[in-house]
C-alpha positions in Angstrom: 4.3 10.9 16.0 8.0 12.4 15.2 10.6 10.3 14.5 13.9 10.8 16.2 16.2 13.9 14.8 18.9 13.8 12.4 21.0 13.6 15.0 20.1 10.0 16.5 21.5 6.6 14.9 18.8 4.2 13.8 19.8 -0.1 14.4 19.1 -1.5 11.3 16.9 -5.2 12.2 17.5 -6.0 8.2 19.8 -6.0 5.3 19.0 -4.1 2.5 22.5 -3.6 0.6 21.1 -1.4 -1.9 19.0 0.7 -0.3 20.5 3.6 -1.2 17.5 6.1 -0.3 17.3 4.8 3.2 19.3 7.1 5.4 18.7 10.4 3.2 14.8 9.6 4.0 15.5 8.8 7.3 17.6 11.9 7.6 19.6 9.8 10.3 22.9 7.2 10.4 21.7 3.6 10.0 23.6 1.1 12.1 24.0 -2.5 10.6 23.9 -4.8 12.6 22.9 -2.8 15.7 25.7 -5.1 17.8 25.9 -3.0 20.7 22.9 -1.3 22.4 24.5 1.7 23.5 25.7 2.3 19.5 22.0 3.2 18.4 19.1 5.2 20.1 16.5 3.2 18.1 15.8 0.0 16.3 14.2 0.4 12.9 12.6 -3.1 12.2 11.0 -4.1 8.6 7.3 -4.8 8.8 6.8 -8.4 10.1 9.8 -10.3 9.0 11.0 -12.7 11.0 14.1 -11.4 11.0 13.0 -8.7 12.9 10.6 -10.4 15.6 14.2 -12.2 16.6 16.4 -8.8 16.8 14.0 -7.4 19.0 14.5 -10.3 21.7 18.2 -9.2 21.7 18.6 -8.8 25.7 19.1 -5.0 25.4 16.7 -4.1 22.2 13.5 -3.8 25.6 15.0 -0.4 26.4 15.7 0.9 23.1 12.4 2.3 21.2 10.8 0.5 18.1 10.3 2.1 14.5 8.7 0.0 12.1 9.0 0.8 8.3 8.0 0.1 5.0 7.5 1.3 1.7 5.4 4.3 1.1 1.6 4.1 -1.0 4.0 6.0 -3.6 7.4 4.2 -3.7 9.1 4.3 -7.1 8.8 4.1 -10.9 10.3 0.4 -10.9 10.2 -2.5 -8.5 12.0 -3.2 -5.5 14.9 -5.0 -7.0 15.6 -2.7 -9.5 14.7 0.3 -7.9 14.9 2.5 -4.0 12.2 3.3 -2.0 11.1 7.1 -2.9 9.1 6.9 0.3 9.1 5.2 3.3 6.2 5.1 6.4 7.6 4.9 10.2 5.4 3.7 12.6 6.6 3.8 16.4 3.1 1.5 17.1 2.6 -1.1 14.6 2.6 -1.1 11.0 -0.4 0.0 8.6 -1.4 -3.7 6.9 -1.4 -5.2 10.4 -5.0 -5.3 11.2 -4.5 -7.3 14.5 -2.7 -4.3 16.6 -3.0 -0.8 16.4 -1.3 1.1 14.0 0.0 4.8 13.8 -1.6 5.6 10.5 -4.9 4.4 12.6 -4.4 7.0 15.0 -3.5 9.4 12.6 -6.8 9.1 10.4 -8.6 9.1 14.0 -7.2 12.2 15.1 -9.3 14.0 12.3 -8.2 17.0 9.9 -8.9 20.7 9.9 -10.3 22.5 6.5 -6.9 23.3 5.2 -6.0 19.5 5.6 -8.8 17.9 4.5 -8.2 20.7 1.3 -4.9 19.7 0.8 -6.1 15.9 0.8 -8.4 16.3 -2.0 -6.3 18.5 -4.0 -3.7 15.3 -3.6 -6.3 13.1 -5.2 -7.0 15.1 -8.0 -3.5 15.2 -8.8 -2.9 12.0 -8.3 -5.5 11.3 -10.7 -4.5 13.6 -13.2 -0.4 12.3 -13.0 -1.8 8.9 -13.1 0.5 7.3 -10.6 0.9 4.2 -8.0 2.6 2.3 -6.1 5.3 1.1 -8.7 4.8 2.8 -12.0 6.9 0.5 -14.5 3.8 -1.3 -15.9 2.6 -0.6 -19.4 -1.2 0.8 -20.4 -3.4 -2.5 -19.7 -5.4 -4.0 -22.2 -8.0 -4.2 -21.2 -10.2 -8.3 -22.5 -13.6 -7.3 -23.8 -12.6 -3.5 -24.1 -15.9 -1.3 -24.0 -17.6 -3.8 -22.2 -18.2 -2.5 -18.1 -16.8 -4.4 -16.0 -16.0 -4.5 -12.4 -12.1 -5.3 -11.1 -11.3 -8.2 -9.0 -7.3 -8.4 -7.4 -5.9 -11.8 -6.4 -2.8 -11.8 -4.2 0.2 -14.1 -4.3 -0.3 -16.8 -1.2 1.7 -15.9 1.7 1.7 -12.1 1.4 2.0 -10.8 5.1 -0.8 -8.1 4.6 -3.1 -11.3 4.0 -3.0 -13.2 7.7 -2.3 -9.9 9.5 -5.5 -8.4 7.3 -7.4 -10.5 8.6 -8.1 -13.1 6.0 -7.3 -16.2 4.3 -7.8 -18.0 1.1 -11.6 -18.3 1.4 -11.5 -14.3 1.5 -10.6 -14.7 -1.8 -13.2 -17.3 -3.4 -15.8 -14.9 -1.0 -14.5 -12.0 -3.2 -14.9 -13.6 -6.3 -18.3 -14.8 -5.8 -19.6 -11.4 -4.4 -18.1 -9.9 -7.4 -19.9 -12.4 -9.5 -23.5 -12.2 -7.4 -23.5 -8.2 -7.3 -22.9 -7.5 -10.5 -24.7 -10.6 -12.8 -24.5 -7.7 -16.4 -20.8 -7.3 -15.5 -18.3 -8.2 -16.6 -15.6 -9.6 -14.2 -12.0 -8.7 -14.9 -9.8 -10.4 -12.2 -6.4 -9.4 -12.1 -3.4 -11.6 -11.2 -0.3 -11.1 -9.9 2.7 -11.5 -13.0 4.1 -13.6 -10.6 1.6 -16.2 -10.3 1.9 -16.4 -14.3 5.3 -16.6 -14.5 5.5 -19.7 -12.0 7.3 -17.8 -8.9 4.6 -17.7 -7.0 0.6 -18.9 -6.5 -2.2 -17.0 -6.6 -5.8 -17.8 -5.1 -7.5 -19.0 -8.2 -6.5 -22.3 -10.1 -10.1 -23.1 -10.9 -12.8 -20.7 -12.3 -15.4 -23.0 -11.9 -18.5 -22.7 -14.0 -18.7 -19.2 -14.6 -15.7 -19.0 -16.1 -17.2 -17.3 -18.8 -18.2 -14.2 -17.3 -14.7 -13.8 -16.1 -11.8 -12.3 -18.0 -8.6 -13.2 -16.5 -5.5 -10.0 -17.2 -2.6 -12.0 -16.3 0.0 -9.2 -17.5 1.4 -6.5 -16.0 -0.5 -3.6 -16.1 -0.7 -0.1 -15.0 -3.3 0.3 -12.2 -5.0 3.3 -13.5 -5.5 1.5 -16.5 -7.7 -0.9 -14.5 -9.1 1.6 -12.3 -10.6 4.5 -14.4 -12.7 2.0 -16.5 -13.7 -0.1 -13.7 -17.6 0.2 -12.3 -16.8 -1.6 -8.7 -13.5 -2.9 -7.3 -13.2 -6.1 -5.2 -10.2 -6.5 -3.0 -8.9 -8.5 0.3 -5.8 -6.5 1.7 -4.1 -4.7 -1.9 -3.1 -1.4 -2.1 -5.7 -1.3 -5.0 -8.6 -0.8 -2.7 -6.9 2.3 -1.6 -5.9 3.5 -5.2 -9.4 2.7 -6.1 -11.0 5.5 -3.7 -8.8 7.8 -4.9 -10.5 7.1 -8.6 -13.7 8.0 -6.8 -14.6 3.7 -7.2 -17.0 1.9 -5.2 -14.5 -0.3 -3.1 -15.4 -3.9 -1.5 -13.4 -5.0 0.7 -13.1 -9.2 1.7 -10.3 -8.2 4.7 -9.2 -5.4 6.8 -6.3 -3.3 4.9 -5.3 0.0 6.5 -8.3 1.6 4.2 -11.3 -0.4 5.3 -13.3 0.1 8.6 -13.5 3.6 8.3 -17.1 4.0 6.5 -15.7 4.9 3.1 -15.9 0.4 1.5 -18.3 -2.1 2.1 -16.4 -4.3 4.1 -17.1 -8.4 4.6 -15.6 -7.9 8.1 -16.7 -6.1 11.1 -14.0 -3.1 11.9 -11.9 -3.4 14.6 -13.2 -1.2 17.7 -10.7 1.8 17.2 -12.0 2.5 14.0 -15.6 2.8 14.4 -16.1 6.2 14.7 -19.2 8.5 14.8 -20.1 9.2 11.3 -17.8 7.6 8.3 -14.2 8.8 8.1 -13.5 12.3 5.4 -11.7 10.2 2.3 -10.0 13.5 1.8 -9.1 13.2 5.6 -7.6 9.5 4.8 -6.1 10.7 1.8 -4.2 13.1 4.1 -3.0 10.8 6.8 -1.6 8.1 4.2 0.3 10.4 1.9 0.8 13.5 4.3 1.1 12.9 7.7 2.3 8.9 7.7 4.8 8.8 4.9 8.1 11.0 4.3 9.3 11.3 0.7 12.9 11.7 -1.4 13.6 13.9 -4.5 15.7 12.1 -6.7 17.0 15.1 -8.4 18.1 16.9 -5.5 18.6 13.8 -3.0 16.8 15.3 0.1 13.4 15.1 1.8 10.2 16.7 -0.4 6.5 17.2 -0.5 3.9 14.4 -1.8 2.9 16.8 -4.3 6.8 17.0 -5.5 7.5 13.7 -6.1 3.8 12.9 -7.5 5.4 15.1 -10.5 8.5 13.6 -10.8 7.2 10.2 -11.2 4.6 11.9 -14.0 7.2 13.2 -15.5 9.3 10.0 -15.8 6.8 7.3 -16.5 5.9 10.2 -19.3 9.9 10.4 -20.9 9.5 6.5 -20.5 6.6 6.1 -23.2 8.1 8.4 -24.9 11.6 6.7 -25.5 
């Protein structure tokens, strides 16, 4: 799965203004808008926007091959508006939260590791336990309702997230999740976590109404670090959020209420049946998912030096700068 050289000229299905990081983690010229077929050698298309199921019926975008992108598991220290992608995925099949079609992260994590791979996976989740990173890595320590209490960690959504639908699920995935989490775990506490966004009035989560046990429930509507939420946690609920896979790489039990790029493989307890390509003999190696996601799927930028790096690398430099954050 090798993306086309540095020497190719990628058509652009999107506008991004300010993504700055694009074409030095690309490694290629990006083309926008791709106007003229013969002025690109690929389309680069955005996930599922719209936008992009309309460029590719442009009458000459069938003989051109299809890359689709997104952020990387590790992207950044701040969010999207504020700050570029440090990582980006290419997929020349799908893309990694559409459960519907194959992806090329799926065939990746089928393919299997050898030793050294499956090595090199779980030395990256130790270290990414130790650096205490995520996704986006702006948040502050959360505080935690009920500290010292155990508790097990349920994550809304905000309605209309792509990686819902194409997950599989819907909003009774959610009230499924919740319940479970409440049925499972009756001496628990239950610590759901909503989206900032939901609180803030931007956007709507999937729980307006906690019904009557409401008072087992703590509700964290701030933003928080996710390791903060992780490392305590006993169990962790999800539908289609990264968290699930964040949460295996805390070593946490992980049930899953949709069918994200992590689930299926025999490493959660799923609410749906997997798709057919990823039942596989015995459950999939974590340290050989762990690999595939942040190895082999993903390519990485070093903001000091402005060219393509390791996982490991940029694992440290995002340490290193959430730690000169807290310490300003």
């Amino acid at each position: 799965m090798n993306p086309l050289s540095a020497e190719h000229r990628y058509g652009l299905c999107w506008w991004r203004r300010r993504m700055t990081t694009l074409e030095p983690l690309l490694e290629a010229r990006v083309i926008h808008p791709p106007l003229l077929g013969r002025e690109v050698d690929a389309l680069l298309a955005w996930g599922r926007k719209r936008g992009t199921s309309r460029a590719l019926r442009w009458p000459w975008a069938a003989d051109v091959p299809v890359w689709y992108a997104e952020d990387g598991f590790l992207r950044s220290v701040g969010l999207g508006h504020r700050d570029p992608p440090l990582s980006i995925v290419l997929d020349p099949v799908g893309i990694y939260y559409d459960a519907t079609v194959p992806s090329g992260l799926d065939a990746l994590v089928r393919a299997g590791h050898d030793a050294a791979q499956l090595a090199r996976g779980e030395a990256l989740a130790r270290q990414w336990r130790a650096a205490r990173v995520s996704k986006y890595n702006h948040a502050p320590e959360a505080v935690v309702p009920h500290a010292g209490e155990p508790y097990v960690l349920v994550v809304d959504q905000t309605r209309g997230d792509a990686s819902i639908r194409c997950g599989l699920a819907d909003e009774r995935s959610f009230q499924r999740m919740l319940e479970a989490a409440l049925d499972e775990h009756p001496r628990h506490r239950v610590l759901l976590k909503v989206h900032p966004d939901v609180v803030a009035g931007r956007k709507r989560g999937h729980f307006e109404s906690l019904g009557a046990a409401a008072s087992r429930i703590s509700v964290l509507a701030t933003d928080a670090h996710p390791p903060s939420l992780l490392e305590p946690a006993q169990a962790v609920y999800t539908v289609t959020s990264q968290m699930g896979f964040e949460a295996l790489l805390w070593g946490k039990p992980v049930r899953s209420f949709g069918m994200p790029f992590y689930a299926g493989w025999g490493l959660t307890t799923d609410d749906l049946p997997a798709p057919a390509r990823r039942v596989m003999p015995r459950p999939v190696a974590m340290a050989g998912l762990v690999h595939a996601a942040l190895v082999d799927y993903p390519r990485y930028l070093d903001p000091d030096t402005g060219r393509r790096c390791e996982a490991e690398r940029l694992i440290d430099w995002i340490a290193a700068a959430r730690h000169r954050s807290a310490a300003t």
